[in-house]
N, C-alpha and C positions, 0 to 999 in steps of 0.2 A: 504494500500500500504506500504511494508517494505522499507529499507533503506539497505542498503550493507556499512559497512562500510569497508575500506581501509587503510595503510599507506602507503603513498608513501615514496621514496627512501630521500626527504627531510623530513621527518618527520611527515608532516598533516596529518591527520584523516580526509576521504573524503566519503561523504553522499550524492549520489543523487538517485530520486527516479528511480525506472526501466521502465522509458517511453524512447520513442524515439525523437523527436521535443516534448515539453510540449505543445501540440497546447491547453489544456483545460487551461493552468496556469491566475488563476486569479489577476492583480496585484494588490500589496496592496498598501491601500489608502493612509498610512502614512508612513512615512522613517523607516525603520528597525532598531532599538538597538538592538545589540549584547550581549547578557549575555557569561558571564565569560565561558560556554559551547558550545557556537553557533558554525558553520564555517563560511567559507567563501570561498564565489563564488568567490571572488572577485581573492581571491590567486589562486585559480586551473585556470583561466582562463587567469591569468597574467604569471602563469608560463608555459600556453598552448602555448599564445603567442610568451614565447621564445624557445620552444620546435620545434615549430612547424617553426620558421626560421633557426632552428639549422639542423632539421629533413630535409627540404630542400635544403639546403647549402646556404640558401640566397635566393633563389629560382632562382639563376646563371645569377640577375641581374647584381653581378661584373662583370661574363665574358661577358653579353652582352654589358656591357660600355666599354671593352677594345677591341672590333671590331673597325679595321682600320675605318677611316671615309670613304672610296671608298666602305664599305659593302652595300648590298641592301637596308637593313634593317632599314637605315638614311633615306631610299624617303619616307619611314612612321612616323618615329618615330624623337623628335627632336634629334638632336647629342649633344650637348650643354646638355639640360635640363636631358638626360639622363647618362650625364659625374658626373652630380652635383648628380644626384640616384645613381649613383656607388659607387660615395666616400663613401654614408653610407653602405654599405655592402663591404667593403673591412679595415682592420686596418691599420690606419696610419704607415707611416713607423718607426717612433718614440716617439715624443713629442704629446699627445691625445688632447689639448686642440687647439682650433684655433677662431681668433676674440673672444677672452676672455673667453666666457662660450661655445662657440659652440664642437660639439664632434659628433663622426660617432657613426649612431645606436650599427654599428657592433662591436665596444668598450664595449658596455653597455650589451650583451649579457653574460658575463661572469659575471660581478659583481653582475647581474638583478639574475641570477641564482643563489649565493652563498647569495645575499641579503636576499630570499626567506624560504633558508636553515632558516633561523634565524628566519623571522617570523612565520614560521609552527613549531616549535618547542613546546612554549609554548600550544599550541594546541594539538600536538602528545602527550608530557607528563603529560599532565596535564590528557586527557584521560586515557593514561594509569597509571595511581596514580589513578583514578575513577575507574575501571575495576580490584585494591586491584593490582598494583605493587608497589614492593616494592623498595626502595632508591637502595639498592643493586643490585637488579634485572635489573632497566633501566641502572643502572652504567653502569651495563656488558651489556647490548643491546645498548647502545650507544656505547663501545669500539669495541664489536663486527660490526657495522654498518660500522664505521669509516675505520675497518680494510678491511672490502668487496668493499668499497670504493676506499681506496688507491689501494688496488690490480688488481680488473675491468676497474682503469686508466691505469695501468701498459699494462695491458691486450689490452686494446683499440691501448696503442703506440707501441704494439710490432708485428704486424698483418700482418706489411712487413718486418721481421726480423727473423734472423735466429735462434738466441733464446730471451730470454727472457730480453727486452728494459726497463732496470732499471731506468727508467727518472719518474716524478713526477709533471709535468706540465700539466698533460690532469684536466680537469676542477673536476673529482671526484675525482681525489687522491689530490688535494687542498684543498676540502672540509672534504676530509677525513682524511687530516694531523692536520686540526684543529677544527673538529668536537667531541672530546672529551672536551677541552677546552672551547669550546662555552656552551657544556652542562654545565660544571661547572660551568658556570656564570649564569646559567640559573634561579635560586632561589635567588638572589643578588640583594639587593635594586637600585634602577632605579641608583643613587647618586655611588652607587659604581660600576657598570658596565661602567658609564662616567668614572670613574676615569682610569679602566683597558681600556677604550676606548683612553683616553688620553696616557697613559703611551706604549699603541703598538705601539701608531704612535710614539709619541717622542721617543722612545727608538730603534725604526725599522730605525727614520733617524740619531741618533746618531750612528747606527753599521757603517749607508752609509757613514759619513761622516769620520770616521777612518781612511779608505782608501783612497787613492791616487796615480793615474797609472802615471807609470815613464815616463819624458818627452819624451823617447823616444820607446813609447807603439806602439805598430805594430795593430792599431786598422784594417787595410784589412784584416791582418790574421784569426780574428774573426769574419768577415761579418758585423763590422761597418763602413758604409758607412759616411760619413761631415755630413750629416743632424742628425745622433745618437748619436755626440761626442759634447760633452761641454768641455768650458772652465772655467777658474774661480771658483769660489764658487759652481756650479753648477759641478766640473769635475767628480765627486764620483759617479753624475747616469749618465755615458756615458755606451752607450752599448756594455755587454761583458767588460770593463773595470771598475768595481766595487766588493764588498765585496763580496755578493750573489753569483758572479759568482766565484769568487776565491773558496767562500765554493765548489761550486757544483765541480767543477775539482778537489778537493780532494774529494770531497763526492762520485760522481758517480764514480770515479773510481777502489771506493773499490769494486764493484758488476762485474761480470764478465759483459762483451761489445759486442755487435753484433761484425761478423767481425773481432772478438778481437781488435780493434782498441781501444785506449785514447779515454775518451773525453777530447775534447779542448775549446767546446761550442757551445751553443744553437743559432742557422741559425738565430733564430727570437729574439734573446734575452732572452728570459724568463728563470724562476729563481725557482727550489726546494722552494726557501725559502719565493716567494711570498705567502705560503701560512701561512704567520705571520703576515703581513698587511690585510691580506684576512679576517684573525678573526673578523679585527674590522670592515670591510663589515658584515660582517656576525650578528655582534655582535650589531649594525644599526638595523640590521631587527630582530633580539631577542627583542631589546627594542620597535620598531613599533610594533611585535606583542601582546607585552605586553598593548602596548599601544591599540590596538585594542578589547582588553579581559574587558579590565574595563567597567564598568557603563557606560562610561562617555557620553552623547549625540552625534550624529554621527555627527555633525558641528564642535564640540569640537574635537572629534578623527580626520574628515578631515582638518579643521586649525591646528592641532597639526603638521602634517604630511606636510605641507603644509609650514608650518614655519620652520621645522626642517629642511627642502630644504634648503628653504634660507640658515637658516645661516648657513650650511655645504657649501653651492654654495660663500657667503662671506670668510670665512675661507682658502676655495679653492683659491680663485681666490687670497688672502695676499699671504698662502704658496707657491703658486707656481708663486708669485715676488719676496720672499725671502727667502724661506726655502731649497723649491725644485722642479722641474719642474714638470708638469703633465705628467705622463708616466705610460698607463694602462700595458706596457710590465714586467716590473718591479714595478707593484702595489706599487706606492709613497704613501709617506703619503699623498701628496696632494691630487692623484689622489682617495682614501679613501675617502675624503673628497666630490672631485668632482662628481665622480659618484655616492656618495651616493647621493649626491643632487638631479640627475637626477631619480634614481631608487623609492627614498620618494617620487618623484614628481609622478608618474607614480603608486606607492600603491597608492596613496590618489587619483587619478584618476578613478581607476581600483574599487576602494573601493565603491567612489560615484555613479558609477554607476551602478554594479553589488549589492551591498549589502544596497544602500541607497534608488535608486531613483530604479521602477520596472520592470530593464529591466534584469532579473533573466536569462528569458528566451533566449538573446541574447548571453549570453558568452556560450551559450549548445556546439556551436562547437569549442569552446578556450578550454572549460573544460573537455571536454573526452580527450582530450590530455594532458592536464596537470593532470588528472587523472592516467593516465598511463606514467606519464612523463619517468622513466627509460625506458619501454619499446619502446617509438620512442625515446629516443637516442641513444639506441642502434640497432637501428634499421637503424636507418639516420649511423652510425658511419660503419656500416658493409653491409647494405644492399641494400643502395642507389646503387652504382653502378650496381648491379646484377639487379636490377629493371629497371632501365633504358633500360639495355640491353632487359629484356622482352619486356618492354614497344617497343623498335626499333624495335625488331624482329617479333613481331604477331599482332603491332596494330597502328604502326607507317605510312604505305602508305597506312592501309585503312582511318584511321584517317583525312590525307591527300585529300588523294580520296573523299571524302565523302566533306569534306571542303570548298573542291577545294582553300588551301591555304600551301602555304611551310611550315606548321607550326611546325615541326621538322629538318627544315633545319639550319643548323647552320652561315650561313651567314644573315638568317634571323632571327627567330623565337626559333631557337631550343634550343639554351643556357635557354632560360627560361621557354620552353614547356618542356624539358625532367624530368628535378627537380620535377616542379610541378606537372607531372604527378608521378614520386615515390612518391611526398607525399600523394598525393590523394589516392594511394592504400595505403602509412602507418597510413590513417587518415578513411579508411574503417575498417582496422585491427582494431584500436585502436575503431572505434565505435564497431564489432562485440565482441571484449575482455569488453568491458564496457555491451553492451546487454545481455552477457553470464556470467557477474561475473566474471571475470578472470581478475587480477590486479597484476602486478608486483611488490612483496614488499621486502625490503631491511630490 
């Protein structure tokens, strides 16, 4: 039985054999170590998992939590307990942390995805340094990556626009602003990657803390609402009133503008230049992956990961009493800190149970997705809508009918019947593109 190997858009080298359910797979008797060669399940199916909430849109549990309570849909379902499910699939409106360490799934999607970039990395190059590339050669496939990257972001935010939306917030042009730089640290002793780790954060809140909006800053004007405005020591990350933002209003406006209109700023906050504190996410999971590649026993490698939560979750939780607030909109140093905690937590999960204990065969349907991760997000990003509508038009009242339940009705059921049914056709595609060798690679 052959292997097909893959890269995907974040880098990993991805091997599985060409069955469909492994219903033969036998599991092994003893925990799996990893040699310095190996993959890992564990990654393709951590990053299916968020592929596959992103491909969905949540699976449109937000909008089914912000149905009035007079909807139908409360005599079934609790209203309460599905108010508390909502908040994780929707982002806070500013401040990401809440009752100290607590945080919305939907927070974690963004950093879970650039965290990933980092540990597939050592895995992609090291392969291809095996396969006789040369230093030069991934230079330029790493610059080139970064560049299709930044570009396919562009591309993603420009879709309802009349030309071409010079912004740099969609989550590939982040990774692809500091995907060259992350390579470079890639060969750098564990010792000096903490050090460039330390130095993004402290020097990313010394930019924020330079600035200081005038006391009489027009924060309505920019869609800062009372709950995104600080005072005090804390004033430097109020939203749309800080450094990042000043860059971007002279930055983007040297690109021609939809509309020809200024920009004045970003609706949700977010920042060009988040993706400099993004490094050091990124830069998190360079060194887990590193850390995955060693010898070292798989207790060792899941303790390592394990403890490395904590104390990024410790660190977190000082900074953001006295450095800086937790704010995933404008990626703080703190919030660097906090989310890595939760994302380490969640490898070293993912780890244990896909590549340790034998449950190989369970992540089959997380991993053809994160196999093909570019392909459903750009699939979820452009195609979601137009599925739907199939889905309504040819299969929605036999569906129905057949039921005998409103289950595409929107006072009831259908906020989170429609999603899930586009995913389930982007999650047929993505199994028929995995059966037939067809793999989206960057």
């Amino acid at each position: 039985m052959s292997d097909a190997p893959t890269v995907e858009p974040s880098g990993e080298v991805s091997r599985y054999p060409r069955t469909r359910l492994p219903k033969s797979h036998k599991p092994k008797k003893a925990p799996v170590t990893d040699s310095s060669s190996s993959r890992l399940v564990s990654l393709d199916a951590y990053r299916g998992l968020i592929m596959m909430a992103l491909a969905a849109s949540g699976f449109g549990i937000a909008q089914l939590a912000r149905l009035p309570e007079s909807a139908p849909i409360w005599t079934v379902f609790d209203y309460k307990i599905w108010q508390q499910i909502g908040f994780h699939f929707t982002h806070p409106e500013w401040a990401s942390d809440f009752q100290t360490v607590g945080v919305a799934f939907w927070d974690l999607i963004q950093p879970a995805f650039m965290f990933m970039v980092g540990v597939s990395m050592p895995y992609s190059y090291s392969r291809r340094e095996e396969q006789g590339g040369s230093g030069l050669g991934m230079f330029f496939h790493a610059v080139c990556r970064a560049v299709i990257l930044v570009l396919l972001g562009v591309f993603l935010q420009s879709q309802n626009t009349d030309k071409t939306n010079w912004v740099f917030v969609n989550v590939l042009s982040q990774i692809g602003l500091g995907y060259v730089f992350l390579y470079l640290c890639l060969r750098r002793k564990f010792v000096v990657q903490l050090i460039i780790f330390v130095l993004i954060l402290g020097g990313y809140w010394g930019y924020f803390k330079t600035y200081s909006p005038a006391e009489d800053y027009d924060y309505a004007s920019v869609s800062a609402a009372p709950a995104a405005v600080y005072e005090g020591n804390f004033a430097s990350w109020s939203k749309n009133a800080n450094a990042a933002h000043e860059f971007d209003v002279w930055f983007l406006n040297q690109f021609p503008r939809p509309g020809d209109r200024d920009f004045t700023h970003n609706g949700g906050g977010y920042l060009t230049l988040n993706f400099v504190p993004s490094i050091a996410t990124m830069l998190l999971g360079l060194m887990a992956g590193q850390l995955l590649r060693t010898p070292r026993s798989w207790w060792k490698k899941t303790g390592s990961l394990i403890l490395a939560g904590g104390v990024c979750m410790g660190l977190a939780i000082l900074a953001g009493e006295f450095a800086c607030p937790i704010v995933k909109r404008i990626w703080t140093p703190s919030w660097v800190l906090f989310s890595g905690a939760y994302v380490l937590w969640m490898l070293a999960a993912f780890y244990f149970l896909f590549d340790v204990l034998p449950f190989r065969w369970l992540a089959f349907p997380l991993a053809i997705v994160g196999m093909n991760s570019i392909a459903m997000y750009l699939m979820g990003q452009m195609m979601r809508p137009w599925t739907i509508r199939v889905v309504q038009t040819h299969l929605a009242d036999t569906i129905e009918t057949v039921a005998n339940v409103p289950l595409f009705d929107h006072q009831w059921y259908g906020h989170i019947a429609y999603p899930t049914a586009a995913f389930l056709v982007f999650w047929l595609i993505a199994l028929w593109l995995y059966r037939n060798r067809y793999f989206i690679r960057i």
